[in-house]
N, C-alpha and C positions, 0 to 999 in steps of 0.2 A: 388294082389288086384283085387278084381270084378270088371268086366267091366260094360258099359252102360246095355246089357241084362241081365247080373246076378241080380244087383241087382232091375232090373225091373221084374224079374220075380218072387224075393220076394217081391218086393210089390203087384204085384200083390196076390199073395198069404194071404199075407196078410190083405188087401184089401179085398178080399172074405172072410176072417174067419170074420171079423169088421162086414163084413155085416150077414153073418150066426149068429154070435153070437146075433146081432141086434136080427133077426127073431124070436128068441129063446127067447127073453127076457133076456139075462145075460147082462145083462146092464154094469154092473162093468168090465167087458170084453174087451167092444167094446172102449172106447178112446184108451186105451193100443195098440189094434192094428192097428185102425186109423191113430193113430200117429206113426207107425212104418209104416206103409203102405207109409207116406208122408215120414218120415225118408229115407227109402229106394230110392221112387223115385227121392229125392234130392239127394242121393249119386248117382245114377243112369244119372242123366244129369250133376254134376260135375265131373262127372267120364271122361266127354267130353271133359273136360277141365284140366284132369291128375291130378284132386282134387279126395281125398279120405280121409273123416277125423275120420273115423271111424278107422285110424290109428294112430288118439288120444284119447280113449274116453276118457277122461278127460273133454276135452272141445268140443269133436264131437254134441253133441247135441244143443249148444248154436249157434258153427260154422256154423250148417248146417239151425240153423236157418236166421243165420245173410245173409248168402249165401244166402237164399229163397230170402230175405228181399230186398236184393239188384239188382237180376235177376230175382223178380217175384213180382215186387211190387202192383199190382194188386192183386196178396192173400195174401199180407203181412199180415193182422189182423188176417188170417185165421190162420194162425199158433200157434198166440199168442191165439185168442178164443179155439182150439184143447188144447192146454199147459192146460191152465187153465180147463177144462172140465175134461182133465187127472186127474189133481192133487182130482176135487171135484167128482167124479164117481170111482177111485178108491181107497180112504180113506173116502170117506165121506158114502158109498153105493148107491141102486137104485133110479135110475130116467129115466127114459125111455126119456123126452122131453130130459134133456141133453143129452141122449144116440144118441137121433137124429141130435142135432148140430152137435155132432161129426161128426156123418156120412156126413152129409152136409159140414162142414169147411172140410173134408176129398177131397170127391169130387169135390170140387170147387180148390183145389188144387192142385190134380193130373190131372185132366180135363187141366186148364192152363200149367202144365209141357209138359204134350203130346201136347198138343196143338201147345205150342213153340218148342219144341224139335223132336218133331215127335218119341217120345219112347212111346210105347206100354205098356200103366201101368192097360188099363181094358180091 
């Protein structure tokens, strides 16, 4: 299992593609990795905590939402606003203002993870 720097270093990574992709205009792009970007740095600081639940994907995504939800309840909406931008930016196509929420529920989310955790996610 990856520990707290593995998978902060894919978020980071990904994190910069979210925002490359931004700059570029591929809008349909950018929630996908956004939310992998958060994805990551949640697994990243429960990793802290000898959670790893992307050793169920089944349910790893719901998990690591509820996870956020309950140790970062300060960006809890941010999660759900990123979910939902996902699902309408990549089946619905372009829109650059949503392109930017994302970015933003993004940042506002990793920003609080490092924040608390002191892991290095930009």
């Amino acid at each position: 299992m990856g520990n707290d720097e593995h998978h902060a270093r894919i978020a980071r990574e990904k994190r910069s593609g979210a925002l490359d992709e931004f700059s570029k205009k591929r809008y349909t792009n950018v929630a996908d990795l956004a939310l992998k970007a958060v994805e990551q740095a949640i697994e990243a600081a429960a990793s802290k905590e000898n959670l790893h639940f992307h050793k169920d994907p089944r349910s790893a995504h719901y998990k690591r939402s509820m996870w956020l939800k309950k140790n970062f309840p300060q960006v809890a909406s941010y999660i759900d606003i990123l979910w939902g931008i996902y699902g309408l930016l990549g089946y619905n196509g372009i829109n650059g203002e949503r392109a930017k929420k994302a970015i933003e529920a993004m940042e506002r989310i990793l920003d609080e993870i490092q924040r608390k955790t002191g892991i290095r996610l930009k």
